[in-house]
ChimeraX commands (.cxc) that place a marker at each C-alpha (Angstrom):
marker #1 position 103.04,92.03,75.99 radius 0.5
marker #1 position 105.78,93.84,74.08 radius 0.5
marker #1 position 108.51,92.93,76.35 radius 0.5
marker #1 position 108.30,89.29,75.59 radius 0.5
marker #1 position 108.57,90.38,71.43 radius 0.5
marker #1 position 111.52,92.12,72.47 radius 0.5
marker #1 position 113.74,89.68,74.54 radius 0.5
marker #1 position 113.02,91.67,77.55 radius 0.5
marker #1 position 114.23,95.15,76.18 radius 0.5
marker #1 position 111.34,97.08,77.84 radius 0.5
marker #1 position 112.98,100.27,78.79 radius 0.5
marker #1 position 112.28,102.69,75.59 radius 0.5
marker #1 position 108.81,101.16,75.84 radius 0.5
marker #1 position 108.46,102.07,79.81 radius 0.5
marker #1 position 110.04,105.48,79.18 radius 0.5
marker #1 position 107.61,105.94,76.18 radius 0.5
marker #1 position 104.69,105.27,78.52 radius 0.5
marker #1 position 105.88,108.02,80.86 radius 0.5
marker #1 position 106.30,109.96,78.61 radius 0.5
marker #1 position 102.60,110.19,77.58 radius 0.5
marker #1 position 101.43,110.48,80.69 radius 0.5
marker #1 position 103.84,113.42,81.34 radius 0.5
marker #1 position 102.82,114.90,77.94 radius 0.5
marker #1 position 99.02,114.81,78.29 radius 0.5
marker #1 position 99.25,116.26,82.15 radius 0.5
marker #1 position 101.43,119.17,80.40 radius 0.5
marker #1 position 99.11,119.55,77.36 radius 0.5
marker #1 position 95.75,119.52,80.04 radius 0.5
marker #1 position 97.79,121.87,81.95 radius 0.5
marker #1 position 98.30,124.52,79.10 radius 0.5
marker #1 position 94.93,123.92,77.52 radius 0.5
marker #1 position 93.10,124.54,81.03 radius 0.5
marker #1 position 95.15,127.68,82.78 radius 0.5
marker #1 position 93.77,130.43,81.02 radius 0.5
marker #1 position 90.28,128.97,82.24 radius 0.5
marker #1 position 90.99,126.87,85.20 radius 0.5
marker #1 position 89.63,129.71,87.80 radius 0.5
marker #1 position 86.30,129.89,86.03 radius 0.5
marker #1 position 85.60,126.43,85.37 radius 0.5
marker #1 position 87.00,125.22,88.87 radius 0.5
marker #1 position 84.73,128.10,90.65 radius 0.5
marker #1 position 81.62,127.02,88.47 radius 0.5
marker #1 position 79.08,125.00,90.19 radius 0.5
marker #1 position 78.29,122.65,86.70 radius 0.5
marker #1 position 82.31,121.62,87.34 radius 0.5
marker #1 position 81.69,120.74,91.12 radius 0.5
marker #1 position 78.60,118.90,90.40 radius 0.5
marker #1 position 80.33,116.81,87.20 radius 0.5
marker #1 position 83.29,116.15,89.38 radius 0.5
marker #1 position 81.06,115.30,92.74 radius 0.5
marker #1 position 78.53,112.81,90.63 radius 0.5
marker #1 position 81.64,111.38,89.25 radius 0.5
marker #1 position 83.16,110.92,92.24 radius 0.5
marker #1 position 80.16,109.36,93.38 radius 0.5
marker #1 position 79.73,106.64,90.66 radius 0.5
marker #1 position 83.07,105.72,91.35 radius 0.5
marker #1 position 82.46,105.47,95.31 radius 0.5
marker #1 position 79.54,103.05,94.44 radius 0.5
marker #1 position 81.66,101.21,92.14 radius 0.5
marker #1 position 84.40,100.51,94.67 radius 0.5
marker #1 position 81.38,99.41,97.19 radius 0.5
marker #1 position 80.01,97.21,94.67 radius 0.5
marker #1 position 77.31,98.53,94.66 radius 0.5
marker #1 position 77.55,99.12,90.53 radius 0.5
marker #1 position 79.21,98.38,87.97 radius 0.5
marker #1 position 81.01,100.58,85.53 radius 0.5
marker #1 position 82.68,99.74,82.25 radius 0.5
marker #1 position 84.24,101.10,79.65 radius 0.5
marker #1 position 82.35,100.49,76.52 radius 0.5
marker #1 position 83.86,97.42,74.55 radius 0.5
marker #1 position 85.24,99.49,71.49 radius 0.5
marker #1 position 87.66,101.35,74.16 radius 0.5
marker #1 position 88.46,98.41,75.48 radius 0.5
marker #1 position 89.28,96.77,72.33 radius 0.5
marker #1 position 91.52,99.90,71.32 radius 0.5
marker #1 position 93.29,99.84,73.72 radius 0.5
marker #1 position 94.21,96.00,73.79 radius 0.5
marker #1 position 95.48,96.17,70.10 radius 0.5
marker #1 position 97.04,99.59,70.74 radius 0.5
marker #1 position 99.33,98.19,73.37 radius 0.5
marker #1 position 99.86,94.89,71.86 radius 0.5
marker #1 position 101.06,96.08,68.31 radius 0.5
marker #1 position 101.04,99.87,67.60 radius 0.5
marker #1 position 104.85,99.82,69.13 radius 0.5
marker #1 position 105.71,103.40,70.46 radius 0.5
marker #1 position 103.20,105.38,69.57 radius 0.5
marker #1 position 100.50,102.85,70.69 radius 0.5
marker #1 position 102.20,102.79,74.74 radius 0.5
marker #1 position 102.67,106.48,73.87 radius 0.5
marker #1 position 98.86,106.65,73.74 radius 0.5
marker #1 position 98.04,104.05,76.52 radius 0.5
marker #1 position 100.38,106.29,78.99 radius 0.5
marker #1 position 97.53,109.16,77.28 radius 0.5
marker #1 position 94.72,107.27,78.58 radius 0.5
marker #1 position 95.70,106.84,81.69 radius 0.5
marker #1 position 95.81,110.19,82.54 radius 0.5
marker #1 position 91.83,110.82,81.03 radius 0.5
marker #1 position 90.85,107.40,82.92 radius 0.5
marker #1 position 92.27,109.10,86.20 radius 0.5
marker #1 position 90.78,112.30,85.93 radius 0.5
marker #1 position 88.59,111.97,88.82 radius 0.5
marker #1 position 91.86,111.02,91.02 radius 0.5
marker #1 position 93.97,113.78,89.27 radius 0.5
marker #1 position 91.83,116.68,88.90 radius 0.5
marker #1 position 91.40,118.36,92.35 radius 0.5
marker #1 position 95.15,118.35,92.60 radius 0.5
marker #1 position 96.13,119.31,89.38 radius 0.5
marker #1 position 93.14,122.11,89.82 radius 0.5
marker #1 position 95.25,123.18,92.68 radius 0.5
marker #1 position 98.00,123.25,91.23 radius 0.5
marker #1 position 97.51,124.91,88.43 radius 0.5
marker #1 position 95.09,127.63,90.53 radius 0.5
marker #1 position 98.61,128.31,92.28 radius 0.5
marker #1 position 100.98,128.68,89.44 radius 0.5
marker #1 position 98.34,130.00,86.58 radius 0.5
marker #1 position 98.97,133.71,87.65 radius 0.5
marker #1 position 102.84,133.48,87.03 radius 0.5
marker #1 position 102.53,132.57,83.40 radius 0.5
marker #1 position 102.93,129.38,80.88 radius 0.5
marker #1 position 106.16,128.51,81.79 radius 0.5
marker #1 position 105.95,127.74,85.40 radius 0.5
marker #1 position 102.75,125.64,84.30 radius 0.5
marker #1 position 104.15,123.44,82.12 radius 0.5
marker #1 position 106.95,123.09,84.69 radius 0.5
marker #1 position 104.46,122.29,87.27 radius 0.5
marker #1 position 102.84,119.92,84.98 radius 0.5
marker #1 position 105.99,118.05,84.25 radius 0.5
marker #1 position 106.51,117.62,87.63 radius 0.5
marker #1 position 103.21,116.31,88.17 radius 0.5
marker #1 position 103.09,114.16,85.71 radius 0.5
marker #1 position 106.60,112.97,86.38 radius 0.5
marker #1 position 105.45,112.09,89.60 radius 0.5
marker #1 position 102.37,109.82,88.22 radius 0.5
marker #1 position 104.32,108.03,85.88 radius 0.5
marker #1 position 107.76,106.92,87.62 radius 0.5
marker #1 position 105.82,104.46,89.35 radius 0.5
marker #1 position 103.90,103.12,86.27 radius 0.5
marker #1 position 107.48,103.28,84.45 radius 0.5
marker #1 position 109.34,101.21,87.43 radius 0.5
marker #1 position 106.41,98.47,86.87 radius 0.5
marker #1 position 106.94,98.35,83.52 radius 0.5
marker #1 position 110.75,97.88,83.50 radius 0.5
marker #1 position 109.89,94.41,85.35 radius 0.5
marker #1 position 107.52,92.68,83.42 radius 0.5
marker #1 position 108.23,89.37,85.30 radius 0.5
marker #1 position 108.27,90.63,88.22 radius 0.5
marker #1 position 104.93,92.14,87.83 radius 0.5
marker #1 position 103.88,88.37,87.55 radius 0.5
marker #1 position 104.70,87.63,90.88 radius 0.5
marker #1 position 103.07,90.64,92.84 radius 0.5
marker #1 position 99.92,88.98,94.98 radius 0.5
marker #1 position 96.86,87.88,92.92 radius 0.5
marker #1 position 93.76,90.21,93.95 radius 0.5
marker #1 position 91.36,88.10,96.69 radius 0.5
marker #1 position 90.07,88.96,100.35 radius 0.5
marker #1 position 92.94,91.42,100.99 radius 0.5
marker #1 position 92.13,93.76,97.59 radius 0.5
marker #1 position 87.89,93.47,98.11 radius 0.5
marker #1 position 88.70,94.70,101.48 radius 0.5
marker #1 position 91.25,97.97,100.22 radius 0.5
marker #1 position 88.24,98.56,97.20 radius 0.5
marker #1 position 85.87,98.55,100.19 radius 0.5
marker #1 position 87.78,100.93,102.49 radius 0.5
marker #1 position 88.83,103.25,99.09 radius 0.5
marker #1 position 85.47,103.70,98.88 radius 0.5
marker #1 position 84.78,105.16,101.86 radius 0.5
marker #1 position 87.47,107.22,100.85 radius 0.5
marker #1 position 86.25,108.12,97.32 radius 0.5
marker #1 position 82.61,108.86,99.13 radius 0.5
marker #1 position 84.27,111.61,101.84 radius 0.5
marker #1 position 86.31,113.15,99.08 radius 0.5
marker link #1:1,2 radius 0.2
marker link #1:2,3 radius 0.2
marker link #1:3,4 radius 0.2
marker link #1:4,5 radius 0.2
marker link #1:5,6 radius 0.2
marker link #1:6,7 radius 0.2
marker link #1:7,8 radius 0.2
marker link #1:8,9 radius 0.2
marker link #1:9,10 radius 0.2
marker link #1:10,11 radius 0.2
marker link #1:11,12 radius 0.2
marker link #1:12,13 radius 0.2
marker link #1:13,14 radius 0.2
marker link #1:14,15 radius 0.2
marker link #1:15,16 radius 0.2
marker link #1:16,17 radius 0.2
marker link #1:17,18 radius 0.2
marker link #1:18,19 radius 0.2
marker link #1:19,20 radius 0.2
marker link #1:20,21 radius 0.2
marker link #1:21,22 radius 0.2
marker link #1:22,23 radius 0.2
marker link #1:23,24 radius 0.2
marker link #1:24,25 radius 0.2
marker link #1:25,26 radius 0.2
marker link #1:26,27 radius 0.2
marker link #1:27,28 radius 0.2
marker link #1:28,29 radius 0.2
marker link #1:29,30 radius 0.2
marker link #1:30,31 radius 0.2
marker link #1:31,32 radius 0.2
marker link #1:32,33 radius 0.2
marker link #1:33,34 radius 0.2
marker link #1:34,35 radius 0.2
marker link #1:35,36 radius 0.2
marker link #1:36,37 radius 0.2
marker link #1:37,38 radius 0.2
marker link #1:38,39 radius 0.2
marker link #1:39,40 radius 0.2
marker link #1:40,41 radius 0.2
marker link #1:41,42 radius 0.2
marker link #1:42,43 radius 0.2
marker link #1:43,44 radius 0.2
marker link #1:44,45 radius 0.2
marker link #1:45,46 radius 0.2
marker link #1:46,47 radius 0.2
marker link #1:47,48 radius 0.2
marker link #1:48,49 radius 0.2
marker link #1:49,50 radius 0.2
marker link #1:50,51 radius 0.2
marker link #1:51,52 radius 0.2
marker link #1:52,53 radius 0.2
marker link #1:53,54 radius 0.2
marker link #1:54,55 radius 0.2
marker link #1:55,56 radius 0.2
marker link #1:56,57 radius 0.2
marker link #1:57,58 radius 0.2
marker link #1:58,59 radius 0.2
marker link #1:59,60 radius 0.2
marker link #1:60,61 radius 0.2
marker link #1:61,62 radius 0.2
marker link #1:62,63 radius 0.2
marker link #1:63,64 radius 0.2
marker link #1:64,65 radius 0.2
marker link #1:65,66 radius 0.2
marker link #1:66,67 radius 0.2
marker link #1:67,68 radius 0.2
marker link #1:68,69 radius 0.2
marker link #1:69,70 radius 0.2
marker link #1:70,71 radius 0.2
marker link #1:71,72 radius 0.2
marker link #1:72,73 radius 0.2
marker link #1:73,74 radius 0.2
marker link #1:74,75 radius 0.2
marker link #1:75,76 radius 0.2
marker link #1:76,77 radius 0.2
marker link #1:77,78 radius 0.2
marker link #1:78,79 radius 0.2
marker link #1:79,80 radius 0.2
marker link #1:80,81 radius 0.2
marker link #1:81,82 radius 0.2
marker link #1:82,83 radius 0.2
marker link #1:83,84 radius 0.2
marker link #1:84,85 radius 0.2
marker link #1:85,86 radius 0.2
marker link #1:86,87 radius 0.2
marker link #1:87,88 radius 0.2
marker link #1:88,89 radius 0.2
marker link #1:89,90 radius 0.2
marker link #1:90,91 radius 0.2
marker link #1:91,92 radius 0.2
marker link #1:92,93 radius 0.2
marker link #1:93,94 radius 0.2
marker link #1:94,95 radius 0.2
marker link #1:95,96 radius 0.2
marker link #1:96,97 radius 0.2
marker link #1:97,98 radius 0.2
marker link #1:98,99 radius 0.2
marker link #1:99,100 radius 0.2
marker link #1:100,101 radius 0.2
marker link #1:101,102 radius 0.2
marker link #1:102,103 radius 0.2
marker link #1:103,104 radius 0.2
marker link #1:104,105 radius 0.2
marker link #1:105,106 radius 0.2
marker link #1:106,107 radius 0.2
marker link #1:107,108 radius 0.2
marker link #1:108,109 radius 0.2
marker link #1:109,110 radius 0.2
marker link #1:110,111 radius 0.2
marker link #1:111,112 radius 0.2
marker link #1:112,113 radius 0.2
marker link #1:113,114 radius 0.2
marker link #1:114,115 radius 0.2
marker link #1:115,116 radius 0.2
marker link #1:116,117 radius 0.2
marker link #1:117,118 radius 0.2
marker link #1:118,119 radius 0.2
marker link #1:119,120 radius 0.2
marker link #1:120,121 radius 0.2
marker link #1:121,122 radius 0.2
marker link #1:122,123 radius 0.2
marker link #1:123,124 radius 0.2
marker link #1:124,125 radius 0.2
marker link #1:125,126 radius 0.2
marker link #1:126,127 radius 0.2
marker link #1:127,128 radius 0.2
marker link #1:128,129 radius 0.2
marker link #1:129,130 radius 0.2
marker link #1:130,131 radius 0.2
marker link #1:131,132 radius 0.2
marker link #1:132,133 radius 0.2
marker link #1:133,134 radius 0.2
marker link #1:134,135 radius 0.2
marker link #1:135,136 radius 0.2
marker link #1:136,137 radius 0.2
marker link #1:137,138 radius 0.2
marker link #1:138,139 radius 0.2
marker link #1:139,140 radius 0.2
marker link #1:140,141 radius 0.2
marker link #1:141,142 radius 0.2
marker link #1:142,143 radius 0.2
marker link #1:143,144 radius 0.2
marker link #1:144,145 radius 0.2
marker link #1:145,146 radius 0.2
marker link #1:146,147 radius 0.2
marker link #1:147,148 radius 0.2
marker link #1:148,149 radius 0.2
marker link #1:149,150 radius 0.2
marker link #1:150,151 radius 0.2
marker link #1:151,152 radius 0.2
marker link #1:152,153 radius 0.2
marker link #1:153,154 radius 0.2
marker link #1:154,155 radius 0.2
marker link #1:155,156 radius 0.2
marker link #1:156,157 radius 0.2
marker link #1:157,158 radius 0.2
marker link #1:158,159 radius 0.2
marker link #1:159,160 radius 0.2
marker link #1:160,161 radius 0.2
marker link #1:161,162 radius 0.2
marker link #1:162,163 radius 0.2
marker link #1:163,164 radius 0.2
marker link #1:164,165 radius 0.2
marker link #1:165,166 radius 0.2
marker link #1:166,167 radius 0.2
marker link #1:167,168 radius 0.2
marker link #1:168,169 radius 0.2
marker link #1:169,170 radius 0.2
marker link #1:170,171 radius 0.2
view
C-alpha cells in the first residue's frame, strides 16, 4: 500500500521488512539459548508445539477455523498502511511470531547446535536464518505490481492447503 504513496520507491520499505524479520529471529535467538535445551527437552513445550501444530493441521483441512482476533488484525492493517518504517519494521516482527509453529523446530535445532559455542555464533546463525526467511518476502515486496499478477487462489490452492495439511498433521 506504501509503494503506490511513494511512486513505486519500495526498496527501503522491502529492506525494512527484512530487516525485522531478521531482527526478531536474532533477538528470539539470544533470548532463548541459555534455555533452549530445557525448554525444548520439556514435555509442556512438545505438547504446546504438537496441539499447535494440530490446530493448524485442522485448519488447513478445513476442518476449523482460526483467526486472529480483530484488534490484531486491525493493528496490523493501519501499521502497514501508515506507520512508514517502523510500522513494516514491525509487520516483518509479526511474521516471525505468526510463523512460530513453521519456524520453531528448526530454529530449536539450530540453536541446540550452536548454543554450546557461545552468543556470537548464535546471533550469526540467527542472521542467517532469518536472512533466509526474509529474502523471499523482500523480493515480493520489491514488485508490488507484479505481485498483482501472480494466480488468484481457487481449485489449485484448496488442493496445496489440503495436501499441507497432511503435511502439518505428520510433522
Amino acid at each position: 500500500k506504501q509503494a503506490e504513496k511513494r511512486g513505486g520507491n519500495v526498496m527501503p520499505l522491502a529492506l525494512t521488512y527484512g530487516l525485522g524479520i531478521v531482527v526478531m529471529f536474532v533477538f528470539v535467538g539470544v533470548a532463548l539459548s541459555e534455555v533452549i535445551i530445557d525448554v525444548a527437552n520439556h514435555w509442556v513445550t512438545n505438547s504446546v508445539i504438537g496441539i499447535v501444530f494440530l490446530l493448524f493441521a485442522c485448519s488447513l483441512l478445513g476442518w476449523i477455523n482460526l483467526q486472529p482476533p480483530r484488534f490484531l488484525q486491525d493493528v496490523a492493517t493501519k501499521a502497514g498502511g501508515r506507520c512508514g518504517y517502523l510500522g513494516v519494521f514491525f509487520m516483518g516482527a509479526a511474521l516471525v511470531i505468526t510463523s512460530f509453529t513453521c519456524t520453531a523446530p528448526i530454529v530449536g535445532s539450530v540453536l541446540l547446535r550452536i548454543v554450546e559455542l557461545g552468543t556470537l555464533p548464535v546471533v550469526l546463525g540467527m542472521v542467517v536464518f532469518g536472512l533466509t526467511m526474509a529474502t523471499p518476502f523482500v523480493m515480493l515486496s520489491l514488485l508490488p505490481g507484479k505481485v498483482k499478477q501472480l494466480p488468484r487462489s481457487g481449485e489449485w490452492m484448496e488442493t496445496l492447503k489440503v495436501s499441507l495439511g497432511f503435511v502439518e498433521l505428520a510433522a
